[in-house]
C-alpha positions in Angstrom: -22.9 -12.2 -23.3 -21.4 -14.8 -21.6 -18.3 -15.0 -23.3 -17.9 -11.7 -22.9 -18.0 -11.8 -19.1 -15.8 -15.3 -19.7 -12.7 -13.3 -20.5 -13.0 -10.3 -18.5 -13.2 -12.5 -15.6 -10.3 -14.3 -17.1 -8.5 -10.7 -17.4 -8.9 -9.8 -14.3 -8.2 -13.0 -12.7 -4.6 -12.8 -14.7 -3.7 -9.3 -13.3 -4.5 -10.2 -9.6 -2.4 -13.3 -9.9 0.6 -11.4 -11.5 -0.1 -8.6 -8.8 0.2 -11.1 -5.9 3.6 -12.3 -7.5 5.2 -9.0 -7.8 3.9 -8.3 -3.8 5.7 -11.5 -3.1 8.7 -10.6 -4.8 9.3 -7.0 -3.2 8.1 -8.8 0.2 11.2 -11.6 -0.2 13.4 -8.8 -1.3 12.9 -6.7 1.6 13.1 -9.6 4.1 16.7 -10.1 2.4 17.6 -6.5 2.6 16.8 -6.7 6.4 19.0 -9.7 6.8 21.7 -8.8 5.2 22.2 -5.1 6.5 25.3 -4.8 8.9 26.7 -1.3 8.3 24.9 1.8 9.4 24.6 2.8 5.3 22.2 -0.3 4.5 20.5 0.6 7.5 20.3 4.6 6.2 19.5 3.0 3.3 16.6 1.0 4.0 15.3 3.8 6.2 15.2 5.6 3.5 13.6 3.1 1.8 10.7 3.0 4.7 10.6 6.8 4.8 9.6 6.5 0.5 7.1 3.8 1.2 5.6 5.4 3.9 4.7 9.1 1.7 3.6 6.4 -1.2 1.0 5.3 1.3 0.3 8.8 2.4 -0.3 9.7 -1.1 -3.2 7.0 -1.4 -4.9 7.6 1.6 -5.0 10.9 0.4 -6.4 9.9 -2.7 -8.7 7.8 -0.4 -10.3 10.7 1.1 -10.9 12.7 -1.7 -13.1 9.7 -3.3 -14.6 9.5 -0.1 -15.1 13.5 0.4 -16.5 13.1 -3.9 -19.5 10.2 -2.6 -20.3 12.1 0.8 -21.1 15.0 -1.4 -22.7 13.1 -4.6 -23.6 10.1 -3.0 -27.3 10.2 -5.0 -25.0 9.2 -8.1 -23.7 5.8 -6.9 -27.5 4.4 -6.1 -27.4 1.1 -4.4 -23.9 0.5 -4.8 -23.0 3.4 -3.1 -22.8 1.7 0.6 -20.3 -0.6 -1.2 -17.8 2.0 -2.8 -17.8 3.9 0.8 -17.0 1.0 2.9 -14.6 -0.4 0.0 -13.2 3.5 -0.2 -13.0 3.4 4.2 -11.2 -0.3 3.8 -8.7 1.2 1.8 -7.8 4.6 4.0 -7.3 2.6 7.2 -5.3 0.0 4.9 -2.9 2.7 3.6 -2.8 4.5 7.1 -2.1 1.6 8.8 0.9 1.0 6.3 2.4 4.7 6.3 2.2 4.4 10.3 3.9 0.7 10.0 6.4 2.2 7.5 7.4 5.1 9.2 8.0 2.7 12.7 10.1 0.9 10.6 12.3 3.5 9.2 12.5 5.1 13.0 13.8 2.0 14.1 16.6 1.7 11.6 17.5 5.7 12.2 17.9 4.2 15.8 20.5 1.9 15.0 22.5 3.9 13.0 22.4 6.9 15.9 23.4 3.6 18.2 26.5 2.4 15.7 28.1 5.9 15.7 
């Protein structure tokens, strides 16, 4: 039993430590492509860019609220870690809404600068 709870800690330690790396990595790359944009097409480009990210977070929130909507309605099926899932569930939707809202700044003010380069 407890080498059995041993490795899957050991598994799920190993893919939050390789998901933290790849948020890093598109976090530097970002930072770089911000940096490095002069001309009015990186700027389109990374608006773009902002615009994408910001329906990818729309799309999980969305996905948020139906699990949410699923344990409002069934919530005698998740017994005492019910409370849990909801406010994990709630975390996650203002997470995600917060982003999309954060996103779609970002790509307004790059649509700004190009309508101020023209």
């Amino acid at each position: 039993m407890q080498t059995k709870l041993f490795f899957t800690m050991l598994i799920m330690f190993t893919f939050m430590a390789s998901s933290v790396c790849i948020a890093a990595e598109s976090e530097e790359v970002n930072e770089i492509a911000e940096a490095k944009a002069k001309t009015k097409f990186d700027h389109i480009g990374l608006a773009v860019y902002y615009e994408n990210e910001a329906k990818a977070m729309q799309e999980k929130a969305k996905e948020q609220k139906k699990l949410l909507a699923e344990y409002k309605s069934h919530s005698e099926y998740y017994g005492r870690e019910g409370l849990d899932f909801e406010s994990h569930h709630e975390a996650l939707l203002r997470k995600y809404t917060k982003s999309a809202e954060r996103n779609m700044e970002m790509a307004a003010s790059h649509r700004k600068i190009v309508e101020k380069s023209k």
